[in-house]
N, C-alpha and C positions, 0 to 999 in steps of 0.2 A: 504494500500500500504506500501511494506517495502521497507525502505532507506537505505544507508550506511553511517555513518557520516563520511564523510572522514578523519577527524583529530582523529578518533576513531577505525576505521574499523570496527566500530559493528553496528547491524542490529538497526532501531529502528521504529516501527511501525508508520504511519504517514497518518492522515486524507485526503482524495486526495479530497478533497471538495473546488470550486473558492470563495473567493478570499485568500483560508485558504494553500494552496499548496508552499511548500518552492521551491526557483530557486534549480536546481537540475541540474548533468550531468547524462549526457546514457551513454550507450557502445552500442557499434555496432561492429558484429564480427561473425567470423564460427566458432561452436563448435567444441574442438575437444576430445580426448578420456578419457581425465583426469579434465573435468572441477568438479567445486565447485559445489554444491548443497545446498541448504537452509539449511538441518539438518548438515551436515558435515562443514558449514561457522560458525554455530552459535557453532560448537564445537572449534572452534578457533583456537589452536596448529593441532590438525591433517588437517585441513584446507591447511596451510601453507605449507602443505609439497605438495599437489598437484600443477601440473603444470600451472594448471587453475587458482591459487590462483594471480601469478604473472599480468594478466591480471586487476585483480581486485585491487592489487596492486600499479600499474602505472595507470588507469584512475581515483582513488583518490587523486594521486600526482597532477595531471594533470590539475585536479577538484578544488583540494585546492590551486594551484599555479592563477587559474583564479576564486580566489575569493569566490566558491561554495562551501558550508559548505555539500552535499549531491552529492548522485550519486546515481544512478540505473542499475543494471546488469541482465539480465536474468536468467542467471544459476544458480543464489542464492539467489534473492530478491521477490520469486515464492515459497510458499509451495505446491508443483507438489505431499504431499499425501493427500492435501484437493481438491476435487473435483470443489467443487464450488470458491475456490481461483481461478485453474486455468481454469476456465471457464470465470471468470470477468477480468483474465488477460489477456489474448487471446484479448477476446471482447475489452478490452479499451488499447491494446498496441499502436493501432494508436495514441488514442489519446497522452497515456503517451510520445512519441517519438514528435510528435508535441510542446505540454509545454515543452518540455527540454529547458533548456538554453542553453546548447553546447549539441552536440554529437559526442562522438570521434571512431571515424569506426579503426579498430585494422585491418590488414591485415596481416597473418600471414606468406602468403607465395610472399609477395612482398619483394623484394629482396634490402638489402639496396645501397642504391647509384646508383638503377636504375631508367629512368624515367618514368613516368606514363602510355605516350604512351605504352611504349615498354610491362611493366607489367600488367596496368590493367586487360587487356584481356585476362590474364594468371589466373587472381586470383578470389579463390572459391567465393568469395565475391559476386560476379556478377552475379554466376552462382544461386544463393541461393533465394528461395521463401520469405523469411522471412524479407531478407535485401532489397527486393523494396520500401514497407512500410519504413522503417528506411533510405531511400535513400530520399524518399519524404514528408515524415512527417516535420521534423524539418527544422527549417532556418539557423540553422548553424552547418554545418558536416564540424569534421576539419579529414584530411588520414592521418593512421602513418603505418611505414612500420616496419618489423618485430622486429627491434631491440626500438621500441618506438623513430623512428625521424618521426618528422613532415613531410608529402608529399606538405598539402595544403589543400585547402578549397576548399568544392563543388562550390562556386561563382570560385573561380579562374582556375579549373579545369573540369567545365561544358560542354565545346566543347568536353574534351575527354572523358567523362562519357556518354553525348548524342551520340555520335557518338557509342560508345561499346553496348549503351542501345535501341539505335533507341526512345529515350522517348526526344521530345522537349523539349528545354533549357527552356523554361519558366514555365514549369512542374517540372522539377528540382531545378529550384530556386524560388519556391513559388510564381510567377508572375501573372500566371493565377491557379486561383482555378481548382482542379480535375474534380470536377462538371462541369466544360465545355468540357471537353472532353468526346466520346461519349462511349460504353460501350466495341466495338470493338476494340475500339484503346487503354485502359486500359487493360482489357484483354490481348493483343500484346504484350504488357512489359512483364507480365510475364509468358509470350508461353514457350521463352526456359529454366524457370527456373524449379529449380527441390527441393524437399520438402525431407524428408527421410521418414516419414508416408503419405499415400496417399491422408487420409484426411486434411492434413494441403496444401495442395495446395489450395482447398478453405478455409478454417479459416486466411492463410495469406494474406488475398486480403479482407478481412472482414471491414478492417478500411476504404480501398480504393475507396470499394463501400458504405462503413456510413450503412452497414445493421447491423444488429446480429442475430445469430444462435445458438441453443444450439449445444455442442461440443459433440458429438457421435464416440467417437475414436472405430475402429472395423466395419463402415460403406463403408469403401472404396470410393468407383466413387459416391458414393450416396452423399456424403458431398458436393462435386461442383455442382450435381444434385437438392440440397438444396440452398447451395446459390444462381444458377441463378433464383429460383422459387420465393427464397425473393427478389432478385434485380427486378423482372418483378411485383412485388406487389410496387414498389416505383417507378418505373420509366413507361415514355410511348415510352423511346431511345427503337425501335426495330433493333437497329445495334447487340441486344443481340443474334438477329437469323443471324446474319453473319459469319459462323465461315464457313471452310471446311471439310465436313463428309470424313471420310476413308472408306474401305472396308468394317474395324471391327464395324463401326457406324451402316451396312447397313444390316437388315434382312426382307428375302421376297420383296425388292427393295424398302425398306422403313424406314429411319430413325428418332427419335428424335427430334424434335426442339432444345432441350437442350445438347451442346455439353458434351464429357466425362472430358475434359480437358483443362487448359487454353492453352495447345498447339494446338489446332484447330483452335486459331484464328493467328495464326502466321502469316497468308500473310494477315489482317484487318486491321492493323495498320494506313491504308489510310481510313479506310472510318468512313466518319463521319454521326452522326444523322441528319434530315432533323429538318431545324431551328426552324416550328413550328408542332409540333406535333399533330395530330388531330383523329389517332387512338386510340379508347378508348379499354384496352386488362385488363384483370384479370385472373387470376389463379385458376380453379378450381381444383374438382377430374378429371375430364375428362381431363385434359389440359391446354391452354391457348385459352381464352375464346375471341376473337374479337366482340366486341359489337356497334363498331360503321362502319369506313370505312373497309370495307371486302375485303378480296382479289378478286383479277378480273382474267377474261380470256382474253386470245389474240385471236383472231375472226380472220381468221381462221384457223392459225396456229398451233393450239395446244387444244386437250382436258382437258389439264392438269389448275388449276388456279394460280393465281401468287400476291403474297406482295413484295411491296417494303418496301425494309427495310433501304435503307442508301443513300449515294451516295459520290461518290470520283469526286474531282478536284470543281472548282468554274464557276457558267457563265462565258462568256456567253456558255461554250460550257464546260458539266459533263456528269460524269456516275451515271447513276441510278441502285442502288443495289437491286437485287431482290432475291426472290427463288420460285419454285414451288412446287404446293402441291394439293393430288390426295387424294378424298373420298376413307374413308374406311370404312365406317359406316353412321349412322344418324345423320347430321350435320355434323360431324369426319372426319377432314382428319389429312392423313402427309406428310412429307414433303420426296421428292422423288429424292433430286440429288442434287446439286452445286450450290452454289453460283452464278448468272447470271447475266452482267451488260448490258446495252440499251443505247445511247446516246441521250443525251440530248443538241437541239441548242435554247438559248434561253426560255427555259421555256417547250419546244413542241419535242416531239420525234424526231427522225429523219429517214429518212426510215420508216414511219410507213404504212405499206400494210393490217394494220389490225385495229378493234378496240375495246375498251375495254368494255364486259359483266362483270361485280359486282356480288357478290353474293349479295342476297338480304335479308339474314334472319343470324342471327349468328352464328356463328360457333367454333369450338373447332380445335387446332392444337393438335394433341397428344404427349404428356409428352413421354412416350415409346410404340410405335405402336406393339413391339411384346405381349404386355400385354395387350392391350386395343382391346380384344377379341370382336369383335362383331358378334351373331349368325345369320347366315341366314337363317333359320330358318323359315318356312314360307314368308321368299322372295322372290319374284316374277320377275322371267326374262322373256322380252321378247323376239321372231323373228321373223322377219318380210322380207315379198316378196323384194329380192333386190332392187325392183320399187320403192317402198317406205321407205320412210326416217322419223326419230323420231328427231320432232325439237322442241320440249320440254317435260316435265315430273313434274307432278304435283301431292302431296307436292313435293316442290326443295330439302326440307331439308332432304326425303328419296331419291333420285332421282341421281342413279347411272351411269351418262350417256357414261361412256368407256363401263360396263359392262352391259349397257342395264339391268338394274337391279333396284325396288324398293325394300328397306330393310322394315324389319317388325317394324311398330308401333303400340299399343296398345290403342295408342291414334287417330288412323286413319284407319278407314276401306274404302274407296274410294281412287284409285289411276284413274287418266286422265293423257292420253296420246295426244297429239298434232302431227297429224301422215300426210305427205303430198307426192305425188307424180304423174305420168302422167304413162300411159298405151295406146301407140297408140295416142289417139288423143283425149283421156279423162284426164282431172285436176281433180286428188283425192286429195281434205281438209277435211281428216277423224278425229274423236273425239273417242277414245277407253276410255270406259268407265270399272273398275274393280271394284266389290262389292265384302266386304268381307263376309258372312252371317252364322255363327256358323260355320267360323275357315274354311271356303272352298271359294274360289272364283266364280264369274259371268261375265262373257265378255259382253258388249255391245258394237255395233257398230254403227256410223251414221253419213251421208256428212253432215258437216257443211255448205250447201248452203240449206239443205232441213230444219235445224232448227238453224239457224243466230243467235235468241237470246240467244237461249239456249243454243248453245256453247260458246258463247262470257261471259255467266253468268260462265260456268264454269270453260276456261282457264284464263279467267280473276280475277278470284275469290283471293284474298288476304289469304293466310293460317298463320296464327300462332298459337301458344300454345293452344290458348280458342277455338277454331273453328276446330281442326284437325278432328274432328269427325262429321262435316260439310256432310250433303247429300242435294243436291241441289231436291227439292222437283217441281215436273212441272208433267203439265199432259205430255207430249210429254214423259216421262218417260215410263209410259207405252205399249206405241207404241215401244222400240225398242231391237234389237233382237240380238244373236250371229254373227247374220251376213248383210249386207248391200246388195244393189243393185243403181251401179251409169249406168245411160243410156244417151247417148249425142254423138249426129252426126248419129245417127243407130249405133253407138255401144253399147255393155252393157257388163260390169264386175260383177260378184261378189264378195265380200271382206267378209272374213267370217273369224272367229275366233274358238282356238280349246284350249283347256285347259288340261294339263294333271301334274302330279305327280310325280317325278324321277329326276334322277342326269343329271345335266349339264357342262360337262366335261371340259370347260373353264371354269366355277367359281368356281363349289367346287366338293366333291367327296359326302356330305350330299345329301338328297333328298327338293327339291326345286320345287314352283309351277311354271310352263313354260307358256304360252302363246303364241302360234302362231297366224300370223296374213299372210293369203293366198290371193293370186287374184288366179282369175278364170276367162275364157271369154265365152259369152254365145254366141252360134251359132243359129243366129236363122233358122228355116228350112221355105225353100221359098213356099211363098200361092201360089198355081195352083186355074185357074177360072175353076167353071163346070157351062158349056154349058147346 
């Protein structure tokens, strides 16, 4: 780390190791077109003649008049042509802004002899990515206004800073640690600031959230894309899925989990993490990986499943923050629209006309759904007689139920269908049975009243990883056929199955195995007696 000895003005190299670190001042300030740089400080006279030099000038005064034998400046205590310097500076500016002893925030375009009110609001300072870190770090920020007079001090000047900042006084004046606040409302702060490269919008927020990244300058949106995937590897706060998508967020009616920008959490600000966190989520290739409480459906409201992610206001009476998110794949979903809140009285919904089905096996949110191609590819849709209704589908983890579709596993050649409905004055509890056998399928059909165990052995069967390739072994196997016959009251149906090969113009324009499932009613022709 390089110092400036302020009775010296010259650089001098300084071990930044506890308890080896000398008291030191910051700056804090908006770059402007003439500042110092490392090579041109340590050249000393042509230094001096930039306009930037003056800054560096007066917070050494400043430094040395309260004692500090050092200072630190961005613009020149940074060698910006060693890579790896400014990768370690970056990463550890939090913390260098924190140990400061003073820090003195330079306002350039605060006008002297006006008051805070009337100015802050006006000045680049505020607007700046880089200065929220430097706002919150240190315990002692003293404002000076353009001509080096003192404004005052963050403590004495905290209601108008919060108020400009919408970031709580007690986050401002180090009262409560960051770490209590949840990832949406950090985020919030700095929604409306703005970065000059695209990648330092996430690198400046890097001390905020205690992660580090390598510095990939040239990566664009990728870099905030990067930090939320490290902040989701440290934390179990899912307020990180709180933000609001735009239009530009949204392709084929499917966004992200991870927003582009800290400005998508602009209206989060209110919601906070739920107190004890019991979702357990990890990061893979696929996504973010939910391994323990899974999102649920709303019964019967909605196809679509739903996580909560947060919630705004306190008992007895909050909001619960949610979002939804719709299969695109095996286990794979994403996430399909807005931000959504439920009320909560007491602990228990309110208004609840419905109730909650879990997913029951793991699942993946997708990192970028337009990338996360899945083939369909020998998947299988079915349709079925209006009469009847498909009220489950079996593996869940293929098991596409907007689109009446199983997706292809490698790991699974038997798909069951759980199929029910009434014809007349007959109760169909159907079991469709799919085999896959060298890359072609097989239709089975049969009432579950005719073989009880054997469909209870099936729809109830547990599927995970080690078992996917599960075929339920029974003699009644043998006995059953492409098509069914149920007979009850003198009436009689037949339920038969038809299998064919081609495109299915609501899901995709590929070719896909289809499955029809038919009734039929049988007339029987009336016996005459011979006399």
């Amino acid at each position: 780390m390089w110092l400036i000895n302020t009775s010296t003005t010259r650089l001098e190299p300084k071990p930044f190791y506890e308890p080896d670190i000398p008291p030191y001042a910051i700056l804090s300030h908006t770059w402007g077109d003439d500042e110092v740089d490392f090579q041109e400080f340590k050249e000393d006279k042509p230094a001096k003649l930039r306009e930037g030099w003056y800054k560096i000038k007066n917070i050494c005064e400043k430094a040395l008049c309260d004692g500090l034998q050092y200072a630190w400046v961005d613009t020149c205590c940074i060698d910006k042509s060693s890579s790896a310097e400014l990768s370690e500076s970056i990463n550890s500016m939090f913390f260098w802004y924190r140990q400061a002893a003073k820090c003195y925030v330079f306002l350039s375009d605060f006008k002297h002899g006006s008051t805070p009110e009337d100015q802050f609001p006006r000045c680049r300072w505020f607007t700046r990515g880089w200065t929220l870190q430097e706002l919150l770090a240190p315990r002692i920020v003293i404002f000076y206004d353009r001509v080096w007079e003192e404004i005052g001090s963050k403590i004495q000047l905290c209601h108008v800073i919060s108020g400009i900042t919408s970031i709580p006084k007690e986050a401002i004046l180090n009262d409560t640690p960051l770490a209590y606040y949840s990832i949406s409302q950090k985020m919030s702060w700095a929604a409306s600031r703005v970065t000059t490269r695209i990648e330092d919008t996430a690198y400046c927020l890097l001390g905020i959230f205690d992660v580090y990244i390598p510095l990939l300058y040239g990566e664009r949106h990728r870099a905030f894309f990067r930090l939320q995937e490290e902040i989701s590897k440290n934390t179990l706060d899912m307020t990180l899925l709180a933000w609001e998508p735009t239009p530009e967020d949204f392709e084929d009616g499917f966004c992200s989990f991870i927003a582009r920008s800290p400005a998508s959490f602009k209206s989060s600000g209110n919601i906070r993490r739920f107190g004890r966190e019991t979702r357990a989520c990890s990061m893979s290739a696929r996504g973010l990986q939910f391994n323990d409480k899974h999102p649920a459906r709303l019964i019967p409201t909605s196809p679509d499943y739903y996580t909560d992610i947060g919630k705004i206001g306190k008992r007895p009476k909050q909001f619960i923050v949610f979002i939804a998110v719709t299969m695109i794949g095996p286990s794979l979903y994403a996430r399909n629209g807005r931000v959504h809140l439920r009320i909560q009285v007491n602990g228990f919904d309110e208004r609840r006309p419905y109730y909650f089905q879990p997913l029951t096996y793991p699942i993946y949110l997708a990192t970028m759904p337009r990338h996360a191609f899945v083939s369909i590819k020998d998947s299988l849709h079915f349709q079925a007689d209006p009469r009847l209704r498909i009220f489950d589908g079996s593996p869940r983890k293929l098991w596409n139920e907007v689109d009446s579709l199983f997706y292809y596993s490698r790991d699974s050649n038997l798909r069951v269908l759980d199929m029910r409905g009434t014809f007349g004055s007959i109760l169909m509890q159907l079991v469709v049975l799919v085999f896959f056998r060298n890359g072609e399928p097989r239709c089975l059909i049969f009432d579950r009243k005719e073989y009880p165990e054997y469909a209870t052995k099936l729809l109830n069967h547990t599927w995970s990883e080690h078992n996917e390739g599960w075929v339920p072994e029974s003699p009644e196997l043998s006995k059953l056929d492409s098509h069914t016959r149920i007979c009850q009251g003198g009436n009689s149906i037949t339920i038969s199955s038809s299998i064919k090969h081609g495109v299915v113009n609501s899901i995709s324009n590929k070719r896909i195995w289809s499955v029809s499932i038919g009734l039929s009613e049988i007339f029987e022709l009336p016996r005459f007696g011979v006399k």
